[in-house]
Structure formats: structure tokens, C-alpha cells
ROSE-4610 file (N, C-alpha, C; in Angstrom, 1 decimal, always signed):
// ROSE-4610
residu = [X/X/X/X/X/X/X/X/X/X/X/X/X/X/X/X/X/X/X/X/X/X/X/X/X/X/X/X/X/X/X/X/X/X/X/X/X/X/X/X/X/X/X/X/X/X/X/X/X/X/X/X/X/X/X/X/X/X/X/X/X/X/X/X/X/X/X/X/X/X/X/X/X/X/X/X/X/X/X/X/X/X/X/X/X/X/X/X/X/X/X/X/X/X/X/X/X/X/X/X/X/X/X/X/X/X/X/X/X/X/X/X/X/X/X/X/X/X/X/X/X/X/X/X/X/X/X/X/X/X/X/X/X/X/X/X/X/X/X/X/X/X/X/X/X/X/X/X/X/X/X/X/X/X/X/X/X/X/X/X/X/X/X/X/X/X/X/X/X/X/X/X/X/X/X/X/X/X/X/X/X/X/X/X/X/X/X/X/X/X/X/X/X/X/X/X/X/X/X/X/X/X/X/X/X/X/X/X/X/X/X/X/X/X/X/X/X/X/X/X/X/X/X/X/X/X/X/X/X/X/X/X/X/X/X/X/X/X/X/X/X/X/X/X/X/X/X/X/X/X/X/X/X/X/X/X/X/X/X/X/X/X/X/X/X/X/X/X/X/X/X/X/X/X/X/X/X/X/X/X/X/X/X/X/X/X/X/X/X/X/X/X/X/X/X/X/X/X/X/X/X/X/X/X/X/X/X/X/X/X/X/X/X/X/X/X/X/X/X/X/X/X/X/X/X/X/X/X/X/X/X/X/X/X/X/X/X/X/X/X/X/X/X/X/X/X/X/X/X/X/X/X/X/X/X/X/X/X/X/X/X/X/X/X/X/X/X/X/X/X/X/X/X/X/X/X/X/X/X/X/X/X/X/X/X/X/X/X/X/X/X/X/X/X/X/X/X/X/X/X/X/X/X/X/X/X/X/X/X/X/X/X/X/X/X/X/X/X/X/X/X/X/X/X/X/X/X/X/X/X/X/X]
num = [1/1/1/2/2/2/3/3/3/4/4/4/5/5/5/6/6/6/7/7/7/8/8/8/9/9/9/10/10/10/11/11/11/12/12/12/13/13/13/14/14/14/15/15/15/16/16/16/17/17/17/18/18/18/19/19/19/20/20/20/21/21/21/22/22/22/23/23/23/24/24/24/25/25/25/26/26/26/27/27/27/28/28/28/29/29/29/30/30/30/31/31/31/32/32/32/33/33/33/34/34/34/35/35/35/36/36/36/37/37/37/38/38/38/39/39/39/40/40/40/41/41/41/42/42/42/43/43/43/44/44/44/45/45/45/46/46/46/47/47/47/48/48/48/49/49/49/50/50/50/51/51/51/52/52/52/53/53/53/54/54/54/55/55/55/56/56/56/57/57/57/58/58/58/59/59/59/60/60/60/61/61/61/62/62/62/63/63/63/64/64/64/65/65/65/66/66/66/67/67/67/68/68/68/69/69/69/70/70/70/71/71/71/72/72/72/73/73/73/74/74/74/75/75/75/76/76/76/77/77/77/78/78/78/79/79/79/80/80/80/81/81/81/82/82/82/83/83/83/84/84/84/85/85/85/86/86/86/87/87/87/88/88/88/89/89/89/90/90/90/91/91/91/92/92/92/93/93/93/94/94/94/95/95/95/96/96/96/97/97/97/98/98/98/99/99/99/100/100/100/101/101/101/102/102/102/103/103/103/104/104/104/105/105/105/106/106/106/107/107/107/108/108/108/109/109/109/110/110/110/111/111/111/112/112/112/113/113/113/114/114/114/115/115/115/116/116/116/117/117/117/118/118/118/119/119/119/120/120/120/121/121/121/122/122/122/123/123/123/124/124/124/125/125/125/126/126/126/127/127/127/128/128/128/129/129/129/130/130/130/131/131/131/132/132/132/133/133/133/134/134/134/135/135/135/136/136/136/137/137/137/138/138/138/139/139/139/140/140/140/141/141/141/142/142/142/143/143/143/144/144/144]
x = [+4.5/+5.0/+5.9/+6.9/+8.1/+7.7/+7.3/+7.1/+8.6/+8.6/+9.6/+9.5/+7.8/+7.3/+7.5/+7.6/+7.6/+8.4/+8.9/+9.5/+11.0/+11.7/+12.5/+12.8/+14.4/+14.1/+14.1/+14.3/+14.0/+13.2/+13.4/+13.1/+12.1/+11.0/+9.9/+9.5/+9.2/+8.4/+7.1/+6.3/+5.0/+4.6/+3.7/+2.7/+1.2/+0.2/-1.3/-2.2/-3.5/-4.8/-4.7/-5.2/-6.0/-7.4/-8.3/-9.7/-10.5/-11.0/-11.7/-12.3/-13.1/-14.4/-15.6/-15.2/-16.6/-16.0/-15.5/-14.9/-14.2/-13.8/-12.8/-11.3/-10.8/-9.4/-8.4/-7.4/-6.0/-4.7/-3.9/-2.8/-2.0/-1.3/-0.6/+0.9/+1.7/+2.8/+3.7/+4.2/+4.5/+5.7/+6.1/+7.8/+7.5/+8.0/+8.2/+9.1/+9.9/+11.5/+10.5/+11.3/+11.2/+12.6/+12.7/+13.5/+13.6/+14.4/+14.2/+15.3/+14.6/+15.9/+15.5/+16.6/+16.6/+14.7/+14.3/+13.5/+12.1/+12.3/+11.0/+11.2/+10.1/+10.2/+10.1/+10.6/+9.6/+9.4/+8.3/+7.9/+7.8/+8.0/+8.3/+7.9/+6.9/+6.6/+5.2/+5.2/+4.9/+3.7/+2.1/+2.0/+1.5/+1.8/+1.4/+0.4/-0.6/-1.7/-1.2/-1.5/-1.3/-2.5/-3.2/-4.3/-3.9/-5.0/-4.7/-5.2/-4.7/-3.2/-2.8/-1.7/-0.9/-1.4/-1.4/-1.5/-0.9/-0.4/+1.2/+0.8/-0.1/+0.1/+1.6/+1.6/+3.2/+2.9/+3.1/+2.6/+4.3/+4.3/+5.4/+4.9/+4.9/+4.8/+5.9/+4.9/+6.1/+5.5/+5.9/+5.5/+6.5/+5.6/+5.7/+6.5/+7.6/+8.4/+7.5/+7.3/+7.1/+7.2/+5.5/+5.7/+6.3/+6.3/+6.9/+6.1/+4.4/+4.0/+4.9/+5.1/+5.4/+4.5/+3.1/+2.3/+1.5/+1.7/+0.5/+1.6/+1.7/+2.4/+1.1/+1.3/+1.0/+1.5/+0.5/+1.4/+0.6/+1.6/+0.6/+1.6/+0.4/+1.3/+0.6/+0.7/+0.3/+0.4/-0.4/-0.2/-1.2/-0.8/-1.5/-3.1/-3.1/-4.5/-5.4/-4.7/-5.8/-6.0/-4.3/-4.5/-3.9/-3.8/-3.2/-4.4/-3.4/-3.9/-3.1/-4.2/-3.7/-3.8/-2.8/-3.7/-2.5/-3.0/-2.2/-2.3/-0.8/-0.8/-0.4/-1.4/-1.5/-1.1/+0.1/+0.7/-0.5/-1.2/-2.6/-1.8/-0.8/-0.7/+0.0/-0.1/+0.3/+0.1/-0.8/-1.3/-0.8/-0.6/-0.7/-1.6/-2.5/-3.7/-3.1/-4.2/-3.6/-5.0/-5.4/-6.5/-6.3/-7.4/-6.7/-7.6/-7.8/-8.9/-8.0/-8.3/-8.4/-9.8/-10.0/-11.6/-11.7/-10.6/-11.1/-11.5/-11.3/-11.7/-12.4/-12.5/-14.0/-13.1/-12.0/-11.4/-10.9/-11.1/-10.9/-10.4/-9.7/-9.5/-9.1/-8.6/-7.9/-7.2/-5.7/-4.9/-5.2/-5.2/-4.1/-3.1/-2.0/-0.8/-0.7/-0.6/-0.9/+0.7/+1.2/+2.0/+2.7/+3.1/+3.2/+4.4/+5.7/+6.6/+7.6/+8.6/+9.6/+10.0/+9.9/+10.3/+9.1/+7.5/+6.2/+5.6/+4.7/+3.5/+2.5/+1.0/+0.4/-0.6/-0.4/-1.3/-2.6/-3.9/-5.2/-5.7/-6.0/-6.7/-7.9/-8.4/-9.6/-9.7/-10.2/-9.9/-11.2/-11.5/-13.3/-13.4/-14.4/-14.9/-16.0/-16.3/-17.7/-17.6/-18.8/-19.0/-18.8/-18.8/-18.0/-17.0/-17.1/-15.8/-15.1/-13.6/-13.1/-12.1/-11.5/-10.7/-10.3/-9.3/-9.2/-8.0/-7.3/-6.1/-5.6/-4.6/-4.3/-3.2/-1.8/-0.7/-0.1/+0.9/+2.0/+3.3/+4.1/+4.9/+6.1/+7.1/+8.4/+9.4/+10.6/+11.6/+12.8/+13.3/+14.1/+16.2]
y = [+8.3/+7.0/+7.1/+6.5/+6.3/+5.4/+5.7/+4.5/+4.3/+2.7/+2.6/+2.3/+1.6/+1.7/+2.9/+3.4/+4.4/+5.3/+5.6/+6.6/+6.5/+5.3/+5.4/+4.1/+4.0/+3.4/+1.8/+1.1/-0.8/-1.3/-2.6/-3.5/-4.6/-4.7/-5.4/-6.3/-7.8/-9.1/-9.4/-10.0/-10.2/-11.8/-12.2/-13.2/-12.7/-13.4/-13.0/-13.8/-12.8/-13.1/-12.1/-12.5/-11.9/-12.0/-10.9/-11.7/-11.5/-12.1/-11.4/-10.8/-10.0/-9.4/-10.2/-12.1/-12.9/-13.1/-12.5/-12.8/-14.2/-15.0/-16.2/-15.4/-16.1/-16.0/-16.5/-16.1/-16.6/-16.3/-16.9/-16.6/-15.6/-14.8/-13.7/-13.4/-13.1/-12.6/-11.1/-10.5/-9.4/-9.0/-7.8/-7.0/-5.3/-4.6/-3.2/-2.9/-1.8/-1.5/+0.5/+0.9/+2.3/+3.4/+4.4/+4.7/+6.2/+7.1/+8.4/+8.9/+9.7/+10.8/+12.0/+13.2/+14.4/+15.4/+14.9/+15.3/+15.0/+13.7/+12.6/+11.5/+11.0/+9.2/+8.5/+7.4/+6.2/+5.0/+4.5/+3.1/+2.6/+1.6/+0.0/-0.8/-1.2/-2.8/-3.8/-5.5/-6.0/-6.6/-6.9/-7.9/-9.1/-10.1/-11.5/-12.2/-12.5/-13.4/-14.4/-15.8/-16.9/-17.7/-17.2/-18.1/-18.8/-19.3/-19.7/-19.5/-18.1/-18.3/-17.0/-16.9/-16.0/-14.3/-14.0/-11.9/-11.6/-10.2/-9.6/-8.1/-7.2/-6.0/-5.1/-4.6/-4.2/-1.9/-1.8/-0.2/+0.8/+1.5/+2.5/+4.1/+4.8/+6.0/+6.6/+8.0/+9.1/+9.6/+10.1/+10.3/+11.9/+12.9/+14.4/+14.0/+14.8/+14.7/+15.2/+15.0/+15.2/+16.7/+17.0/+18.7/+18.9/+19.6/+19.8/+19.0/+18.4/+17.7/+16.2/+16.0/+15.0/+13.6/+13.6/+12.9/+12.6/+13.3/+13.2/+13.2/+12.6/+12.3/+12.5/+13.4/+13.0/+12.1/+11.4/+10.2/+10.6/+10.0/+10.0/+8.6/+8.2/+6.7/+6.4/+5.9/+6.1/+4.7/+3.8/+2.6/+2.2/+1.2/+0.8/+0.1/-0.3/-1.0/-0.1/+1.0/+1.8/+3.2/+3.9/+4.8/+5.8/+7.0/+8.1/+8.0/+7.3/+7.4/+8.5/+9.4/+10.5/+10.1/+9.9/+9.8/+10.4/+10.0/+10.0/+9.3/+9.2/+8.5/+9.3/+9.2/+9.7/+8.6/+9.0/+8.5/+8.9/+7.7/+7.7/+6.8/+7.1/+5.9/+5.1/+3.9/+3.0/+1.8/+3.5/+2.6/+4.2/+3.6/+4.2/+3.8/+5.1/+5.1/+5.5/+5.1/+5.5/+5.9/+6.8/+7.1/+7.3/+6.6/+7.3/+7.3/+7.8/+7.8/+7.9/+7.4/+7.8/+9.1/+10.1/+10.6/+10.2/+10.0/+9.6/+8.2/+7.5/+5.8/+5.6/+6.1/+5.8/+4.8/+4.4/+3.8/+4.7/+4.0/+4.4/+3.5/+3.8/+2.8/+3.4/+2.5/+2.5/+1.4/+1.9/+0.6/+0.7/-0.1/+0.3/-0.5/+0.1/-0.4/-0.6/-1.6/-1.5/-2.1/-1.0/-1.4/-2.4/-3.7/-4.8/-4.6/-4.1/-4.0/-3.1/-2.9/-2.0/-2.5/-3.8/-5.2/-5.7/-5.6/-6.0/-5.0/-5.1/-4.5/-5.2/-5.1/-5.9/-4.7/-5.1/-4.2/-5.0/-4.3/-4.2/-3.5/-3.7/-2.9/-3.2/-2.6/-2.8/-1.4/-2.0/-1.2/-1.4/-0.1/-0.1/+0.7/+0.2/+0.8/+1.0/+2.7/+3.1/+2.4/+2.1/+1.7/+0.5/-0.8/-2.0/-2.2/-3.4/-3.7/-4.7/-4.2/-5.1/-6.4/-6.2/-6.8/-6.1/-6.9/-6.5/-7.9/-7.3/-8.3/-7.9/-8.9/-8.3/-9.4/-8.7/-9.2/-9.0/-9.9/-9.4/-9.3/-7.9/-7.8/-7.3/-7.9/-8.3/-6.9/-6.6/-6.0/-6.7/-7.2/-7.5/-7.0]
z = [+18.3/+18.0/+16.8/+16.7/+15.5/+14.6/+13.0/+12.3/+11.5/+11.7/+10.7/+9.1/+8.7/+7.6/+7.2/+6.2/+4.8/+5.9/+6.8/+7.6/+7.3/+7.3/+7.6/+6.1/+5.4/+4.1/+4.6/+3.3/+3.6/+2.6/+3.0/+2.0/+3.1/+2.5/+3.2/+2.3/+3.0/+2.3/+3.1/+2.4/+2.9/+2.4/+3.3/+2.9/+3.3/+2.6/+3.5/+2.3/+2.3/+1.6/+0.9/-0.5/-1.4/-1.6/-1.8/-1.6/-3.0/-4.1/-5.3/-4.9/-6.2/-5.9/-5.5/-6.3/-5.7/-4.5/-3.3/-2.0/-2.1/-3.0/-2.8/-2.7/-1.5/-1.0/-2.0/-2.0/-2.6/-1.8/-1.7/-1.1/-2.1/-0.9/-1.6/-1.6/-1.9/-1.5/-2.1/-1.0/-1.7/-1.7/-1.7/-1.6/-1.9/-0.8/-1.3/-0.6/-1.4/-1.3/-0.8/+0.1/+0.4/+0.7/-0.5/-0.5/-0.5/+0.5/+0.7/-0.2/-1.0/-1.7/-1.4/-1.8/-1.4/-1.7/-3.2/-3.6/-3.2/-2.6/-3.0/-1.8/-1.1/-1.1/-2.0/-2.2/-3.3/-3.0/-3.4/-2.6/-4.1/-3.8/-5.3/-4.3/-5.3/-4.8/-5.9/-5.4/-5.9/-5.2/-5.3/-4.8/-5.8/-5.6/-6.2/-5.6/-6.5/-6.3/-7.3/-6.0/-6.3/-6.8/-7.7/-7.9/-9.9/-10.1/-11.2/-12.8/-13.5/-13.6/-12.2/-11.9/-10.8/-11.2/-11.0/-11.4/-10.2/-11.0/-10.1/-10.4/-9.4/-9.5/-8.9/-9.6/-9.3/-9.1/-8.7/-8.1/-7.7/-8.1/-7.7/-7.3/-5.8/-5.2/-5.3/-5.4/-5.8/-4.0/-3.7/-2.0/-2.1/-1.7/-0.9/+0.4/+0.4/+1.6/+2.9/+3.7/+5.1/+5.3/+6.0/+6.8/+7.5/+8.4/+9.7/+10.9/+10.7/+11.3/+11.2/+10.0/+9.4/+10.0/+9.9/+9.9/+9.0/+7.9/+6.4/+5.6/+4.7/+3.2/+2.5/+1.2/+0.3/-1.1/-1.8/-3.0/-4.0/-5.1/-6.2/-6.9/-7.8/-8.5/-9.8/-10.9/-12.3/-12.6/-13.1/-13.4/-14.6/-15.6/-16.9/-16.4/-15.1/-14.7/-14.3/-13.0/-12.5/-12.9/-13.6/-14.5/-13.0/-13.3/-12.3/-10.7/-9.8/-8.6/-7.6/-7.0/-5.6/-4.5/-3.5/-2.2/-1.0/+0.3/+1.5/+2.0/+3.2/+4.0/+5.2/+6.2/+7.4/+8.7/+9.4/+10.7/+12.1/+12.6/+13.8/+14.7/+15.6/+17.1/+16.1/+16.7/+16.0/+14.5/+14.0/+12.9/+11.6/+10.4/+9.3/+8.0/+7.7/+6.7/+5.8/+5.0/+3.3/+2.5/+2.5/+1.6/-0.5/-1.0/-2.1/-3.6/-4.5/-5.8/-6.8/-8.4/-9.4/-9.7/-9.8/-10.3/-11.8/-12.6/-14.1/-14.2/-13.7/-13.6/-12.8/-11.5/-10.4/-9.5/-9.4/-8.5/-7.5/-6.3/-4.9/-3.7/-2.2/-2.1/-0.5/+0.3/+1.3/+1.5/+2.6/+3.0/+5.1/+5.5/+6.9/+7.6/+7.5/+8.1/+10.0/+10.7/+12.1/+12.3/+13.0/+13.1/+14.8/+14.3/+15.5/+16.1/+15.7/+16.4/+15.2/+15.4/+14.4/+13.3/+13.1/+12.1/+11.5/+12.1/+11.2/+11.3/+10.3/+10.4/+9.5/+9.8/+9.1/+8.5/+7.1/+5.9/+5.5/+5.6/+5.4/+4.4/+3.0/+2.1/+1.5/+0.8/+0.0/-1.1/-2.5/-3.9/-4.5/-4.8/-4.7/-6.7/-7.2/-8.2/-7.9/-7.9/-7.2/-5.8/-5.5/-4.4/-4.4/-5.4/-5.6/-5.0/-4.0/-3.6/-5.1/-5.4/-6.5/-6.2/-4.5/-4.4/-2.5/-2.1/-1.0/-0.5/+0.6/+0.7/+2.4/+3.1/+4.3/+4.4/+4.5/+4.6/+5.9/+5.7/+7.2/+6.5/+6.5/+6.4/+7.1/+6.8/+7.7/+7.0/+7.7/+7.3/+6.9/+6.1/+5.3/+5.7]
């Protein structure tokens, strides 16, 4: 199957859930821009939780160019909240996974992207400290 998420470049918007760690929901909204250069992918993006006051995690991937399977990327991404995160994203049918840890902070996590047609796909995650769930969210995101 052809993904057009992180495969191919664009600019994606989202709406969905945010969920706390006390499981209260918030509405969310997001944006990631994906862009292929010679060296690298890079994914930029934002999501916004609408609660009160608003928090806006904002995340930028450095993404390993594609094997020759080109079904596993690996990423890595560095941020002032979660500190150096590694992970992958593995291409399954019509769905794309994302596994991923800090080991110096104990944060871990997964996403899954299902993808609904060439123009959506709906993203599923959850971001664990230890075995703590901290948070967790599920958007639908459009191609732009």
C-alpha cells in the first residue's frame, strides 16, 4: 500500500481529543508540515490543547531516509519537555506505527496513523511515564 503521510511531502491540519492523565478530554487541534530533503525527512508540527489555560506541544523529527524496504524509518527529536526522544515509524497495510522512548527521562510512547483515504488519516497516541499513562489524543487529520 502507498502512504501519503510522511511518504510523500505536505502540509496536514487536524482536529480531535486530548485526553489528561485524570482522563478529562479537551479538544485539540493540530498542524504538521513534512518535508523531504536530500539528507533527511523532517516533520514540524504543533498540537494545541484547548483547555484552560491552552498548552501547545510543538515537536520537530529528524527522520532516516528510507531502506530499500522503505517501510521502517527511523526518528529522533529533542524537545525542552520530553528531552531527546528515538523512535520509528513502521509502514503495516494501511496503517503507520510509531514506536518511541526517551531512556534518560522514562518517557515512552506510541502513535498509530490509519490511514482513511490519500487526503486523511486518523492519528491515535498515548505518552507514558513508566508505565503511567500521561496523556493520550486522537485526531483526524486532513491534507492541506
Amino acid at each position: 500500500m502507498s502512504h501519503t503521510y510522511l511518504f510523500q511531502p505536505g502540509l496536514w491540519t487536524g482536529t480531535g481529543t486530548f485526553w489528561r492523565e485524570d482522563g478529562q478530554p479537551l479538544p485539540a487541534e493540530c498542524r504538521t508540515e513534512v518535508a523531504h530533503r536530500p539528507e533527511c525527512w523532517l516533520l514540524s508540527g504543533t498540537l494545541r490543547v484547548l483547555g484552560s489555560p491552552p498548552v501547545e506541544f510543538v515537536n520537530a523529527y529528524w527522520i532516516e531516509l528510507p531502506g530499500r524496504d522503505g517501510v521502517a524509518l527511523k526518528w529522533s527529536s529533542e524537545s525542552a519537555t520530553f528531552g531527546k526522544l528515538r523512535g520509528s515509524f513502521s509502514a503495516i497495510g494501511s496503517s503507520i506505527v510509531s514506536v518511541y522512548r526517551c531512556e534518560s527521562a522514562g518517557y515512552q510512547g506510541a502513535e498509530h496513523y490509519r490511514r482513511v483515504d490519500d487526503d486523511v488519516y486518523e492519528a491515535t497516541g498515548v505518552m507514558l511515564l513508566e508505565e503511567r499513562r500521561l496523556s493520550s489524543w486522537q485526531v483526524l487529520l486532513r491534507l492541506v
